[in-house]
N, C-alpha and C positions, 0 to 999 in steps of 0.2 A: 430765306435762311441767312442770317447774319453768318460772317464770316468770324466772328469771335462775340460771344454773350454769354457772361460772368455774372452768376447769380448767388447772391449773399453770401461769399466767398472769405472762410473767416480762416486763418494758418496763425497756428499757436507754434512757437519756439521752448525746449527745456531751457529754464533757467528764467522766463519772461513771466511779471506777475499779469499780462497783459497779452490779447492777442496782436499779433504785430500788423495782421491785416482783420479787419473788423467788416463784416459784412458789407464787402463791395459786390455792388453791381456797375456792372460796364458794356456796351456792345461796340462793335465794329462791322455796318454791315459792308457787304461788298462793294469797291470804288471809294470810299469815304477813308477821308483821313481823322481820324479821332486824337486829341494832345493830351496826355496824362502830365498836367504838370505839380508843381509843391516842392518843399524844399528838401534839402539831402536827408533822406533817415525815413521819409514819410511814407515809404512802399511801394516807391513807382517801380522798382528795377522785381522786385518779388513779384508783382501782380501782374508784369508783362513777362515774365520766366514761369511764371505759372501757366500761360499756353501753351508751353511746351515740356511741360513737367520740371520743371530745373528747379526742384525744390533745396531750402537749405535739409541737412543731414539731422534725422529727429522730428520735423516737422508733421505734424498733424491737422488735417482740412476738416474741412468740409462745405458744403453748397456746392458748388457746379459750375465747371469749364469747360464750355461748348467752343469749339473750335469744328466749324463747317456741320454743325449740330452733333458732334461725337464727345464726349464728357472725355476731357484729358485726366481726369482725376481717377478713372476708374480703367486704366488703360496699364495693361501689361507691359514689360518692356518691347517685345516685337513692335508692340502698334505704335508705341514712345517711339520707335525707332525709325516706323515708316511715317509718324506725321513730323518727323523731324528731317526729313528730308525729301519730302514733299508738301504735304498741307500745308506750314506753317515755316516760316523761317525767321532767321534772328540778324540786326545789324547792330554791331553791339561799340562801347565808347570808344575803343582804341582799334587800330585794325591793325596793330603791327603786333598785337598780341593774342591775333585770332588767326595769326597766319605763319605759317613756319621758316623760317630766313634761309633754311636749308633747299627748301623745296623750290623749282618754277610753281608761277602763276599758275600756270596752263594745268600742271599737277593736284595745287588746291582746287583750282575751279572743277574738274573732271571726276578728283575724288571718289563724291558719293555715287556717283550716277554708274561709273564702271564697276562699284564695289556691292551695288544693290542690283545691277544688273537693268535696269529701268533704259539705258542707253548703251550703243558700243560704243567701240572707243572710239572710231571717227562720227558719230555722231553725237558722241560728249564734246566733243573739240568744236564741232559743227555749233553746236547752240555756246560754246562758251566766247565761243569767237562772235559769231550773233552778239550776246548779252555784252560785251566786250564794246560791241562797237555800239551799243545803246546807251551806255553809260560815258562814250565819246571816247572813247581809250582802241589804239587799232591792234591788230591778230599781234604785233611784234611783243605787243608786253605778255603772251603768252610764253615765251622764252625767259623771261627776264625772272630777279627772284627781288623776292620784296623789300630787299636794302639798296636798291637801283629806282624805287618810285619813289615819287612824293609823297608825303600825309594824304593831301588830297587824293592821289591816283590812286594811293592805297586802300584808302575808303570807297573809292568806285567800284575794286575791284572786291571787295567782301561786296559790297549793292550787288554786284554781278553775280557774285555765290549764291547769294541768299536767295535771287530770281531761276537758278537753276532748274531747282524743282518742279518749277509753273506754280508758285503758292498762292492759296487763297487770304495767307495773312500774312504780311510783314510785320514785326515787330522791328523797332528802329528805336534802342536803349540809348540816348542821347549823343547819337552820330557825331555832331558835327564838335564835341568838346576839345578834341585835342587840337581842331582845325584854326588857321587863320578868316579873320574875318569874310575875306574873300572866299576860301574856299568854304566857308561855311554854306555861305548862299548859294553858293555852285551846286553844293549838297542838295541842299534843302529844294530849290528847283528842280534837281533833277530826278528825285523822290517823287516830286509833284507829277515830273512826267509821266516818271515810268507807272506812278500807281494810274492815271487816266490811262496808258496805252494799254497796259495791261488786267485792268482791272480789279486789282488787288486792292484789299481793304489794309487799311496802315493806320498801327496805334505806333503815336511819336513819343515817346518818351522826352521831357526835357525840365532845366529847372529855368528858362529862358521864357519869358513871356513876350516875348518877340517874335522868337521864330515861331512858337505855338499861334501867334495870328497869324502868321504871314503863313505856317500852311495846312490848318483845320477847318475842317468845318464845323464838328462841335469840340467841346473842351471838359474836361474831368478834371477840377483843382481838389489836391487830396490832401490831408493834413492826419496826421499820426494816427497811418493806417485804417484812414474812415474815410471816403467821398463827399467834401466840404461842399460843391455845387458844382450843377453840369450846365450847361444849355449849347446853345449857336452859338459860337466864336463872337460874332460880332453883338452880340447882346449882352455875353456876358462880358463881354472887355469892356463895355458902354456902359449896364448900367449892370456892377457887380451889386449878388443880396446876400454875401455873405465877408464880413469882418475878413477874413482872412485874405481873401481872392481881392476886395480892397486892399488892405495891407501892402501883398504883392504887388500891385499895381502901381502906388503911390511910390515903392521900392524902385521901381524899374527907371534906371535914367532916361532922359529924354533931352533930346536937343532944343525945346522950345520950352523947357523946365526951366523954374527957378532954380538960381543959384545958390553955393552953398552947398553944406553938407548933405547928403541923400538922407531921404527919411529909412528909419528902420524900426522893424517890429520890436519890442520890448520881449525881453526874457527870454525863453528853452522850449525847445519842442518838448511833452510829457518822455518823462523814464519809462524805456519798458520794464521798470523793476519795481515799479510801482501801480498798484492799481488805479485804473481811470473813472472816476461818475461823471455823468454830466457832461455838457459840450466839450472838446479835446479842448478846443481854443481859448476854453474860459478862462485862464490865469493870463489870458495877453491880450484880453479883451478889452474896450474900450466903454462897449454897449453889456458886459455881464450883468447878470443879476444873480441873484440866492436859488432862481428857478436853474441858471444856466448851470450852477454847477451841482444841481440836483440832478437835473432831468437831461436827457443825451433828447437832445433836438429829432424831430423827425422830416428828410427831406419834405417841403413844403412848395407848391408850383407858383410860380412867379403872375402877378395878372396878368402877363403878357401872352402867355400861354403855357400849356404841362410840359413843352421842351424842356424848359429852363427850370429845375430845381435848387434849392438851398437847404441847407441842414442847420437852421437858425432861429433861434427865437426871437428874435428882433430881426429880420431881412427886412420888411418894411422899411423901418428907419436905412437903410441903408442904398436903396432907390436912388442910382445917379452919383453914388461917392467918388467912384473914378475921376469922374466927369469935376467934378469941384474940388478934386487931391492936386 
């Protein structure tokens, strides 16, 4: 049983001539770290808040959010309430805006578990102090309140929250943004840890094509709320077969890059206030034709094998673009 699998999962917003997520499919099985990456607007932050019901206000679904195999979509609030503080949990962009200035540490951490009754109070303290010293932080910041930490410390200490529960999913909404380079990595390591010791399956949200290799195993590049191509980490970074997930790629600096100005994608992501036919990407395309902005592409398997999808009508031509950008 996958730990998260999202099955044609389409959310309409009032006021959008468009759905803003378009039938995605996604899974995360347990231990595996999955990268939802693409650029700002494209539905990474909806599509991993939809495992825990965090829909915007007016939204309308449908397809299926399985989370530990239980449809979050058809979930009361009780059960919204028990797989949010257990099943599933969230490590979201800023931690100083997930945690209250007034409160100790020790207070946020202990929270749900005394308030659901699932732990008492010395054995909240007991696993928070545990999680505390997993994330390399010792019992003393249990005392302290969160304008006494660092960004860094601050973000361990939501990692710490979010493991409370013993969750089957981490959701991890692009942790390491607010951090310095350094503690980026600190981060992103120590995700890597805790998901092998623990076993928790982990979708990364990010719009970084960096850290999405340095810690997935497969990848989800999404482009205006539709699943542009998925595969292995390490195939799809090698030989991308979809225009866009190139794009990005040739975008991302590199220190063994040519010099000069970075390359950039041409034009806007699609208006949700306009209707879409046809491939999202087709107006910034390179490779379009008269078919792409007829016909919406149907994920297609890679010769390499059916891991690796694209949503392309020309991904052939595209065979190795990384590699020569």
């Amino acid at each position: 049983m996958n730990a998260l699998d999202i099955q044609g999962l389409r959310l309409d917003l009032p006021g959008t001539a468009r759905p803003v997520l378009d039938g995605v499919d996604l899974t995360v099985a347990p231990g595996e770290t999955v990268a939802l990456v693409g650029e700002s607007g494209s539905g990474k932050t909806l599509t991993s808040r939809s495992a825990l019901g965090l829909l915007p206000p007016g939204a309308t679904t449908s397809g299926r959010v399985l989370v530990n195999g239980h449809d979050v979509l058809t979930m009361d609030a009780a059960r919204l309430r028990s797989l949010r503080t257990g099943t599933a949990a969230m490590v979201f962009q800023d931690p100083r805006a997930a945690t209250n200035p007034l409160r100790r540490i020790g207070d946020f951490l202990t929270e749900s578990a005394r308030l659901t009754g699932t732990l008492t109070a010395a054995q909240a303290t007991a696993r928070a102090t545990e999680l505390l010293d997993a994330v390399g932080l010792g019992p003393d910041v249990l005392r302290r309140r969160p304008g006494r930490l660092s960004g860094g410390m601050l973000q361990r200490v939501v990692i710490a929250a979010a493991l409370m529960g013993d969750p089957a999913l981490l959701l991890a909404d692009e942790p390491t943004t607010a951090l310095d380079a350094t503690s980026q990595a600190e981060v992103v390591a120590l995700l890597d840890r805790l998901r092998e010791r623990f076993g928790t399956g982990l979708l990364f949200v990010t719009h970084d094509l960096g850290l999405a290799a340095a810690i997935s195993d497969r990848v989800y590049v999404m482009y205006a709320g539709r699943i542009a191509e998925t595969g292995p980490a390490e195939a799809l970074f090698a030989r991308p077969r979809h225009p866009y997930t190139a794009a990005l790629l040739a975008s991302t600096p590199r220190l063994d890059g040519p010099g000069g100005r970075l390359a950039a994608i041409d034009g806007q992501p699609p208006d949700l206030r306009q209707e879409l036919t046809g491939c999202a990407f087709a107006a910034r395309c390179p490779y379009a034709t008269a078919r792409c902005h007829e016909q919406a592409p149907a994920p297609e398997p890679a010769p390499s094998g059916p891991a690796h999808l694209a949503a392309c009508h020309h991904s052939d031509q595209l065979e190795g673009s990384a590699a020569r950008a």
